[in-house]
C-alpha positions as CSV (number, residue, x, y, z in Angstrom):
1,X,-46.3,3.6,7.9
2,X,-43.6,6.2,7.8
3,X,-42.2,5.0,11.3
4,X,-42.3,1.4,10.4
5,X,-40.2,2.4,6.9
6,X,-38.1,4.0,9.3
7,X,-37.8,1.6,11.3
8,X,-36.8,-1.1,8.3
9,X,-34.4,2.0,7.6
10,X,-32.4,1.6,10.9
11,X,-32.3,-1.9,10.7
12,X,-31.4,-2.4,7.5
13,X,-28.4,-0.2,8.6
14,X,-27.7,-2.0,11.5
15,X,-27.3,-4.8,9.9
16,X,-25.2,-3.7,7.0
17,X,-23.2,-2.1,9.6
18,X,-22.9,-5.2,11.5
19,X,-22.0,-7.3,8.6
20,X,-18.9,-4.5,7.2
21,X,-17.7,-5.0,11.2
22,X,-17.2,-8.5,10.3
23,X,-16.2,-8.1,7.0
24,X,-13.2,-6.0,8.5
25,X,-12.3,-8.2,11.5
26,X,-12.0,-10.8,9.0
27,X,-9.5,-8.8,6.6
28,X,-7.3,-7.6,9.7
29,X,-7.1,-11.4,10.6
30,X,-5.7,-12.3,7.8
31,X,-3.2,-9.2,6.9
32,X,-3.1,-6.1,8.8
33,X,-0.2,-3.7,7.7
34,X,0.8,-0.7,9.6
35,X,0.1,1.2,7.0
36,X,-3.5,1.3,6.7
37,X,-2.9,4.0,10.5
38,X,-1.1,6.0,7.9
39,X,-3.6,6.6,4.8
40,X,-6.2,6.7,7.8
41,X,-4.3,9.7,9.2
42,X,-3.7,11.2,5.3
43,X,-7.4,11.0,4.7
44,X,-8.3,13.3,7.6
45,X,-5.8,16.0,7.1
46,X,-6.8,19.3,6.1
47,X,-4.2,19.5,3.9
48,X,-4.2,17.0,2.6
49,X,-2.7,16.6,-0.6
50,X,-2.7,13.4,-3.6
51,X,-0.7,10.2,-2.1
52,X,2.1,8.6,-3.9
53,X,2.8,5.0,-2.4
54,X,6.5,3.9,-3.5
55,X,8.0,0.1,-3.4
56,X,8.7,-3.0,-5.4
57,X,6.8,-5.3,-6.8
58,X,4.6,-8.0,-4.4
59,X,5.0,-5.8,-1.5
60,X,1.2,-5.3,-1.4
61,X,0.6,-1.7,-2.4
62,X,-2.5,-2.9,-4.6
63,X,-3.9,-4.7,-1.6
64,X,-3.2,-2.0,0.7
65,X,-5.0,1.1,-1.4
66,X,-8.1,-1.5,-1.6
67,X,-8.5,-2.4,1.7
68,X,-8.0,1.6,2.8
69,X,-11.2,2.2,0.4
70,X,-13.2,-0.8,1.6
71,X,-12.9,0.3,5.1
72,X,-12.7,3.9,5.0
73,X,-15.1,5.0,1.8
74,X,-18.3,4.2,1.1
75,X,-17.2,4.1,-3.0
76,X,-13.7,3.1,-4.5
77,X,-12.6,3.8,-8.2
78,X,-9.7,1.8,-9.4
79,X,-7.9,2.0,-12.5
80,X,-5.1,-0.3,-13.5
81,X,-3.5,1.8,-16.5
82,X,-1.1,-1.4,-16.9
83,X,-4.5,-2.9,-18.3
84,X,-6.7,-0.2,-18.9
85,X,-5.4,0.5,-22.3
86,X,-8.2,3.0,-23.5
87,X,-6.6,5.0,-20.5
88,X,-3.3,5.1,-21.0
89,X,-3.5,8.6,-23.4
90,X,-5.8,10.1,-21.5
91,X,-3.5,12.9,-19.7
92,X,-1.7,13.6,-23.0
93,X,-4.3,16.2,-24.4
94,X,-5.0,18.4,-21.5
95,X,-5.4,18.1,-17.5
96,X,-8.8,19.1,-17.2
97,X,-10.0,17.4,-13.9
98,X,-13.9,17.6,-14.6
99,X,-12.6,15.5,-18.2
100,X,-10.6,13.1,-16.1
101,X,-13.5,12.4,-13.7
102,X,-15.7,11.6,-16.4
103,X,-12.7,9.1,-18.0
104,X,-12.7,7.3,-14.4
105,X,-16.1,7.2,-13.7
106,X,-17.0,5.4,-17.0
107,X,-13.7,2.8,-17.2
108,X,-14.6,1.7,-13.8
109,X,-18.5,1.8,-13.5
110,X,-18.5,4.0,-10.2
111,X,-20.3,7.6,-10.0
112,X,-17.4,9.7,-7.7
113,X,-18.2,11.6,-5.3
114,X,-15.7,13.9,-3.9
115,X,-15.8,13.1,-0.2
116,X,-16.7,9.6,0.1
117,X,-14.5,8.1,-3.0
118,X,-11.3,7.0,-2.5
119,X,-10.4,7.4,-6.3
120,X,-6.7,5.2,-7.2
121,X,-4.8,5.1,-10.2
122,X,-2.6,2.1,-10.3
123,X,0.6,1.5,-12.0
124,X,0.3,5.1,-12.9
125,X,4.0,5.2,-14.6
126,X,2.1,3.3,-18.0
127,X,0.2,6.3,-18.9
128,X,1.9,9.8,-19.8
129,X,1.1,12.6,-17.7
130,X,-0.9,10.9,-15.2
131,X,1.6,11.9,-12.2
132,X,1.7,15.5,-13.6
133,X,-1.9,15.4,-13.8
134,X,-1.8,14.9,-9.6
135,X,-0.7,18.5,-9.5
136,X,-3.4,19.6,-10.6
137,X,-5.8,17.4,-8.4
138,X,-3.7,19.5,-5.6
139,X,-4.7,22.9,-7.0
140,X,-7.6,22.5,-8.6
141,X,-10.0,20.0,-7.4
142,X,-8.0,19.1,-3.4
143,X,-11.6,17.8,-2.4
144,X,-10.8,14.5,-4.0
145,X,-9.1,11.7,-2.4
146,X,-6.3,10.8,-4.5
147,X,-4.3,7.7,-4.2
148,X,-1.4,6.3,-6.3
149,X,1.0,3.8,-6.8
150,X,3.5,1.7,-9.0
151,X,5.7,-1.0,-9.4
152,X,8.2,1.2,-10.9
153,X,7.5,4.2,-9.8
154,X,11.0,4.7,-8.6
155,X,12.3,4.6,-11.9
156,X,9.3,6.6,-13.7
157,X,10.1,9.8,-11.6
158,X,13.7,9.9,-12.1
159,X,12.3,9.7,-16.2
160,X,9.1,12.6,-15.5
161,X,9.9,15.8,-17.5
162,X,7.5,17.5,-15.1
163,X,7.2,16.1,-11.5
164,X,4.7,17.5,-8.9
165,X,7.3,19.0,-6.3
166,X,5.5,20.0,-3.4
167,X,2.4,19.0,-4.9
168,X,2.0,15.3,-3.5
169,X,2.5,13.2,-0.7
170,X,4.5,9.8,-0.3
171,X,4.0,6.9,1.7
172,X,7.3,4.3,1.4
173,X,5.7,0.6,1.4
174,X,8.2,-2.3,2.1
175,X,7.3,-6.1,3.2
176,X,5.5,-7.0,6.3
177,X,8.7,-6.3,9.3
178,X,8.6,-8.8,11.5
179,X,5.8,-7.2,14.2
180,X,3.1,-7.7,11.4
181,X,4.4,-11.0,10.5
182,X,3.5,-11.7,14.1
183,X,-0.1,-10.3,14.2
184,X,-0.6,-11.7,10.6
185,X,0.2,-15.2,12.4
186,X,-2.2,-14.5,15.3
187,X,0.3,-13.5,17.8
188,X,-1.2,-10.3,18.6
189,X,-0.4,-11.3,22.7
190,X,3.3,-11.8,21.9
191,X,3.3,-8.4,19.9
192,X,1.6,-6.6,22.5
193,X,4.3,-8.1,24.8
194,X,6.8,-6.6,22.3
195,X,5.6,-3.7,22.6
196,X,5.1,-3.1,26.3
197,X,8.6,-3.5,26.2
198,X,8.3,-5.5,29.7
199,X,11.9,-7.0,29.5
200,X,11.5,-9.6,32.0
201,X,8.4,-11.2,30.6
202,X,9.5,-10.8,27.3
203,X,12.5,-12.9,28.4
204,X,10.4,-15.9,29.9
205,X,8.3,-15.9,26.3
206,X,12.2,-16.0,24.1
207,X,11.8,-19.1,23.2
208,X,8.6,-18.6,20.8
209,X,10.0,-15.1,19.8
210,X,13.2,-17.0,18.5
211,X,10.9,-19.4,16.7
212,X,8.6,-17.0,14.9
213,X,12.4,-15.3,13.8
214,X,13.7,-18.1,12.2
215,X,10.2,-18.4,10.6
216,X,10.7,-15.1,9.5
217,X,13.9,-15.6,8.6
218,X,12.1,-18.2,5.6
219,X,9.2,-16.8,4.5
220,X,10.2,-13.3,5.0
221,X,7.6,-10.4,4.5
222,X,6.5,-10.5,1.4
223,X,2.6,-10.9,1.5
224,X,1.5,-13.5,-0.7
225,X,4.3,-16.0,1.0
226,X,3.0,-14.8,4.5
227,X,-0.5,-15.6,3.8
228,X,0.2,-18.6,2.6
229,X,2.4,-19.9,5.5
230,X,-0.1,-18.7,7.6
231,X,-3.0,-20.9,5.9
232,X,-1.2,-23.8,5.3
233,X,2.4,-24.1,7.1
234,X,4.2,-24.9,4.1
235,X,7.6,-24.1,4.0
236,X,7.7,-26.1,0.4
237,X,5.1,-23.9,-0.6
238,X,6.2,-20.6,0.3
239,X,9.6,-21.3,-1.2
240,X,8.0,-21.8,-4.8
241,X,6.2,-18.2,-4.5
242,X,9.5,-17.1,-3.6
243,X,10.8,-18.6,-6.9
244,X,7.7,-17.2,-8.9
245,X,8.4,-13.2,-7.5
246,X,12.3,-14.1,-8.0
247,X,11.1,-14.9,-12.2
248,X,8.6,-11.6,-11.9
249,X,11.6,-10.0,-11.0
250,X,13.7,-11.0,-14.0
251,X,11.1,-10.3,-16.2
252,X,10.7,-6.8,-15.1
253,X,14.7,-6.8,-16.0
254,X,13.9,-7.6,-19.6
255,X,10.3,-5.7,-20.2
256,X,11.2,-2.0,-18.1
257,X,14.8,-1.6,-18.1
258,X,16.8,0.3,-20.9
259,X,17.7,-2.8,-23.2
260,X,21.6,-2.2,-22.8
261,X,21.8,-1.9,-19.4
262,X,19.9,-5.5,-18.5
263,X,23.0,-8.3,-18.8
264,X,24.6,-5.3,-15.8
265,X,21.1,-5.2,-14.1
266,X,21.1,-9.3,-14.1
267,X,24.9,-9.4,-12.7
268,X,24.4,-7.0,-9.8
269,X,21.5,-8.3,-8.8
270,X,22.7,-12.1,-8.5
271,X,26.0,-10.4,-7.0
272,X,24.0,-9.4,-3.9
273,X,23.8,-12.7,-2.9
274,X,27.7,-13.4,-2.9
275,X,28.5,-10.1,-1.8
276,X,26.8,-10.4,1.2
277,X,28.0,-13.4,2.2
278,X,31.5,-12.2,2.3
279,X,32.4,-11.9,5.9
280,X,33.1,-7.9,4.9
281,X,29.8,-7.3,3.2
282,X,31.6,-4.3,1.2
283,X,30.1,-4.1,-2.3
284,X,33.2,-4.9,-4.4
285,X,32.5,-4.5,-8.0
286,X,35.0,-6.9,-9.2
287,X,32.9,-9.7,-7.6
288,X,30.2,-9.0,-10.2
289,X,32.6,-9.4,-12.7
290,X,36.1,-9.2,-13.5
291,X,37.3,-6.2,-14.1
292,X,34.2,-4.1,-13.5
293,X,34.2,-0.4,-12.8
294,X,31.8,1.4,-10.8
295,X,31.3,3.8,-14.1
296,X,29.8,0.9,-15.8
297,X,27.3,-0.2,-13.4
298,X,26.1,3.0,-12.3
299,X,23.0,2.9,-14.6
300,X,22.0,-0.2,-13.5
301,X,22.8,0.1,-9.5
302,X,20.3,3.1,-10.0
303,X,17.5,1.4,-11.7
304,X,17.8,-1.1,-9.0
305,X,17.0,1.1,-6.5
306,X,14.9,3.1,-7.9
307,X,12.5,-0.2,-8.4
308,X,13.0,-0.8,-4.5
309,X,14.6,-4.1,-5.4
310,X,18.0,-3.1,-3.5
311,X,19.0,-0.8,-0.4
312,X,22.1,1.0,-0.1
313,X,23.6,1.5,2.5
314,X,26.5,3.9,2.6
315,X,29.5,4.5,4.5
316,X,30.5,7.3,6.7
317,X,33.6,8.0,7.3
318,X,32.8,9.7,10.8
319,X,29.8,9.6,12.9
320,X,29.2,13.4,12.6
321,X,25.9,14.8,12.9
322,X,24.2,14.9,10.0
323,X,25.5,11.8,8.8
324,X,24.7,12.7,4.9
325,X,27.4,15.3,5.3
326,X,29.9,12.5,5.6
327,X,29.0,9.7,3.3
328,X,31.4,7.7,1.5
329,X,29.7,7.0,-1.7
330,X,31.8,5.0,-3.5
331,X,31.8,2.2,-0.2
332,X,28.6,0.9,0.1
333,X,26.8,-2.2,0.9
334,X,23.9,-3.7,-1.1
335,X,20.7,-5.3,0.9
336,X,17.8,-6.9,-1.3
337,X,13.9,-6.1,-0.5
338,X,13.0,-9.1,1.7
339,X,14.9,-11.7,4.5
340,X,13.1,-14.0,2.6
341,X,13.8,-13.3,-1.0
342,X,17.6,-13.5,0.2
343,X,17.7,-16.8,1.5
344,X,15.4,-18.6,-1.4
345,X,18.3,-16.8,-3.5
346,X,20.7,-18.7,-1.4
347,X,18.5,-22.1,-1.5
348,X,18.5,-22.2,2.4
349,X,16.6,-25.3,3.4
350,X,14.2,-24.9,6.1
351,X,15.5,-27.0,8.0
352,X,19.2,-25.7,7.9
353,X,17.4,-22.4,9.3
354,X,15.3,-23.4,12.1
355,X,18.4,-26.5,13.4
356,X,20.9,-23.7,13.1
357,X,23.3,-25.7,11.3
358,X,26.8,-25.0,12.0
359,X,27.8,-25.2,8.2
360,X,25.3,-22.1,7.9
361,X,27.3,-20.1,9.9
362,X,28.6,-16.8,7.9
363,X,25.2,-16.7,6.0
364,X,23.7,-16.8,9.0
365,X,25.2,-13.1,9.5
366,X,24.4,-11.8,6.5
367,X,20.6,-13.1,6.6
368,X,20.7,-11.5,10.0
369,X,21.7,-8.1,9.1
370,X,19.6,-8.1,6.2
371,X,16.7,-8.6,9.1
372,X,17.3,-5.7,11.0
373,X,18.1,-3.3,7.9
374,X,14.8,-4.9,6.8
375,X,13.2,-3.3,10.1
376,X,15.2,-0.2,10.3
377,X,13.7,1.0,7.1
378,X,10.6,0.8,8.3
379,X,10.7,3.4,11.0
380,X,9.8,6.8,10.7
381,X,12.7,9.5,10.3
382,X,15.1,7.2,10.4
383,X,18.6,7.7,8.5
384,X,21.1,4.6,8.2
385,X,24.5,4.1,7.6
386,X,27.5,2.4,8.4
387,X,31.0,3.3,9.8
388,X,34.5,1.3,9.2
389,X,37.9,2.9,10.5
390,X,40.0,4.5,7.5
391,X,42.0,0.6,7.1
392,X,39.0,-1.5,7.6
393,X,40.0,-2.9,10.8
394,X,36.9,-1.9,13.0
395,X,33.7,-1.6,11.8
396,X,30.1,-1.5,12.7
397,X,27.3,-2.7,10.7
398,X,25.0,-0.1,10.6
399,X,25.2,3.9,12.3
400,X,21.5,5.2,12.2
401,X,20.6,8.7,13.0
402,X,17.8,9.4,15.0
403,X,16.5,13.0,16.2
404,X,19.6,14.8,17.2
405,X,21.3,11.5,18.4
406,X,23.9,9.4,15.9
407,X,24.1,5.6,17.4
408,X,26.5,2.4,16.2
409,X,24.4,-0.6,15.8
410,X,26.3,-4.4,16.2
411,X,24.5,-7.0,15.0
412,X,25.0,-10.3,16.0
413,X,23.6,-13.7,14.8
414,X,23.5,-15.3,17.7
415,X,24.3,-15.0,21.5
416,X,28.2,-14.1,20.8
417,X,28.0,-10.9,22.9
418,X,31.6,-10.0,21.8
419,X,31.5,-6.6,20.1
420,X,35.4,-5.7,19.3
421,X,34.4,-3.1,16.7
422,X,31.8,-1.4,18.2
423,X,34.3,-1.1,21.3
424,X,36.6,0.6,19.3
425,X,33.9,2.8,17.9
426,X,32.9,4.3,21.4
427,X,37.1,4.4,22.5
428,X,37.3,7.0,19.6
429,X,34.2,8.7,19.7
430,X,32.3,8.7,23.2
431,X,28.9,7.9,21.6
432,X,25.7,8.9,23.8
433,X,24.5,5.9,23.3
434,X,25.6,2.1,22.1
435,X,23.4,-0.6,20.5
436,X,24.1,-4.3,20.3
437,X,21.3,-6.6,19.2
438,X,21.7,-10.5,19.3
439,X,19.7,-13.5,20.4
440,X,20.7,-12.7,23.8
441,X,18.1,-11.1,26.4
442,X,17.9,-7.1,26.9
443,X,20.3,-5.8,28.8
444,X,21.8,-2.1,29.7
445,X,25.1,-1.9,30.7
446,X,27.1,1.5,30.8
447,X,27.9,2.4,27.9
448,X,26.2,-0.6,25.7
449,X,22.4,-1.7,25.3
450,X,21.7,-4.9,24.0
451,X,18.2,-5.1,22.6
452,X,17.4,-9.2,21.4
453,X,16.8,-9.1,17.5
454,X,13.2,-9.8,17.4
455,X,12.8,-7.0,19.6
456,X,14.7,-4.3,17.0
457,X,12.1,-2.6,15.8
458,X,11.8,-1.0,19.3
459,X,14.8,0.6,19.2
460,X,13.8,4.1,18.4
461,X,11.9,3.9,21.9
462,X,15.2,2.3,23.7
463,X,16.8,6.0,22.2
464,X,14.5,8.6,23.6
């Protein structure tokens, strides 16, 4: 009798084993995100430490903690403190983890247990205290696995009277780049191609890399449009959820920001569009508004970054190493969270995109180096910048620094290989190493690489 219970036992666990193997093949089909390798790796440390996960709104943070608990926990606690009211005090009295435990356990139904429960606190900015209280998670109860996250978090710790320093960990989230768009379409063979970095097959596939690009270029990264191009092809579609994040966007405007500094907040952010489709993508603050200052906007350029909502990308006004020592911050250049996002902002047809309509032409830049800072930000220890000559004459869209190495990065729309600035930038400073990036195929030259756009993303590996 007890070897046939037994028996049932192992079955029973077979099968449930079985079913959770499906259960996961079927999630990664529809959206893997490189991200999930990282929590997986944060979850096995030894020191590990509680996990702060920063970005705007729609990226899929909420999705992403989920998934990690489904797949890596037996048990998952989630609390939403942007709907769970009755929680929203509950760090204000005292920080007493065995009291906070109790709190979780009862708003969400689930029985924690330290080293199987993934425990995540959600839009953790709405209740006071609750990212001081991850301090003491870190000292006093480390066996727990901690996760949290925010819309505006950004904003929330620059407000914090008392921050965790040293006491967390943070994971930057930003839309699906353009190697999980492909594996999110099924084109895991074309992003293993990518990644074998096998030129000269990569070359006879272009074609369909180019095609997924200006896919890309449309429905961007942002999760909710990706899975629904993915399900149903609809350009139409996609655009509308691109309007509906665009309105959740302008809503946070009104309901999070300082009430003064919204009608500046509104103004910059509809400026990005114009501003970057000047043919020098310079953030001039006159083009927000006559007669604007940079004192007056401060406030609100800050609490656009801070949400994730913007990138800024500064100048340097020589490529020394490190390049923070030699930012320009009062020249700058504004890039908005998503490829996508930009051109429904723009009201780029679909068909204007994927025809390559000459009319499109100077947009077509700016959508294109939107795409590859939309990449660069997504790699590792990565620091990027941009570099003019003192009278604006020459300069080169982005300068990243990676390891010990400082490299000028041209970026080109099409198959133009004419770089003039970034030819004057290695006549006056010898770089190591050059970067061009266009439609055209990879090539290495003597003092240039050209790496195709689609291919970007690899260009840390192109440096070693």
């Amino acid at each position: 009798m007890n070897l046939c219970t037994e028996i049932q036992k192992v079955v029973r666990i077979y099968v449930y084993l079985r079913i959770k193997s499906f259960e996961f093949v079927q999630s990664e089909l529809v959206m893997e995100r490189i991200a999930l390798q990282k929590l997986k790796a944060w979850k096995n440390k030894n020191d590990r430490k509680p996990l702060i996960i920063r970005g705007a709104r729609q990226v899929g943070k909420t999705w992403l903690m989920k998934e990690f608990g489904r797949i890596e926990y037996l048990k998952t606690v989630y609390v939403n403190f942007e709907s769970s009211k009755l929680l929203q005090s509950l760090f204000i009295e005292n920080f007493d983890i065995q009291r906070i435990i109790t709190a979780l356990q009862i708003e969400s139904g689930v029985q924690v247990e330290p080293e199987n429960t993934l425990i995540i606190l959600d839009e953790i900015q709405e209740a006071k205290g609750a990212i001081t209280s991850l301090k003491y998670f870190c000292e006093n109860a480390p066996q727990y696995h901690v996760i949290s996250a925010g819309s505006l978090l950004g904003v929330a710790l620059h407000k914090e009277v008392s921050f965790p320093v040293g006491k967390v960990e943070f994971l930057d989230m930003y839309p699906l780049s353009f190697m999980e768009f492909l594996l999110a379409l099924n084109q895991k063979p074309l992003l293993d191609l990518l990644n074998s970095r096998d030129w000269s097959l990569i070359k006879t596939f272009k074609e369909k890399f180019i095609q997924y690009l200006r896919h890309y270029y449309y429905v961007g990264g942002m999760p909710e449009a990706v899975f629904s191009f993915r399900e149903k092809n609809d350009f139409q579609e996609v655009r509308e959820i691109h309007k509906r994040i665009l309105l959740a966007y302008e809503l946070d405007f009104s309901k999070h920001a300082p009430v003064e500094i919204v009608p500046r907040i509104r103004l910059l952010w509809s400026s990005t569009l114009t501003q970057l489709a000047k043919e020098n993508r310079k953030f001039i603050y006159s083009a927000v508004k006559s007669g604007a200052r940079s004192k007056d906007y401060e406030l609100a350029l800050s609490w656009l970054v801070d949400c994730g909502l913007v990138h800024k990308v500064c100048r340097v006004s020589k490529p020394g190493f490190p390049l923070k020592a030699y930012e320009d911050f009062n020249a700058f250049k504004l890039f908005v969270v998503d490829v996508g996002i930009l051109a429904a902002m723009g009201n780029i047809d679909v068909k204007t995109l994927l025809d390559g309509n000459l009319i499109f032409g100077e947009f077509k830049g700016a959508l294109t180096e939107q795409f590859v800072l939309q990449q660069l930000v997504t790699i590792n220890d990565l620091v990027i910048n941009y570099w003019s000559s003192e009278k604006s004459s020459a300069e080169v869209d982005f300068l990243i620094q990676y390891l010990s190495k400082v490299v000028p990065v041209e970026v080109k729309s099409e198959e133009n290989l004419q770089a003039k600035s970034l030819k004057v930038f290695f006549q006056k400073h010898s770089p190591e190493i050059s970067v061009r990036t266009s439609m055209s195929d990879f090539k290495k030259e003597n003092w240039l690489t050209n790496i195709p756009l689609y291919a970007i993303s690899k260009i840390t590996e192109e440096l070693n």
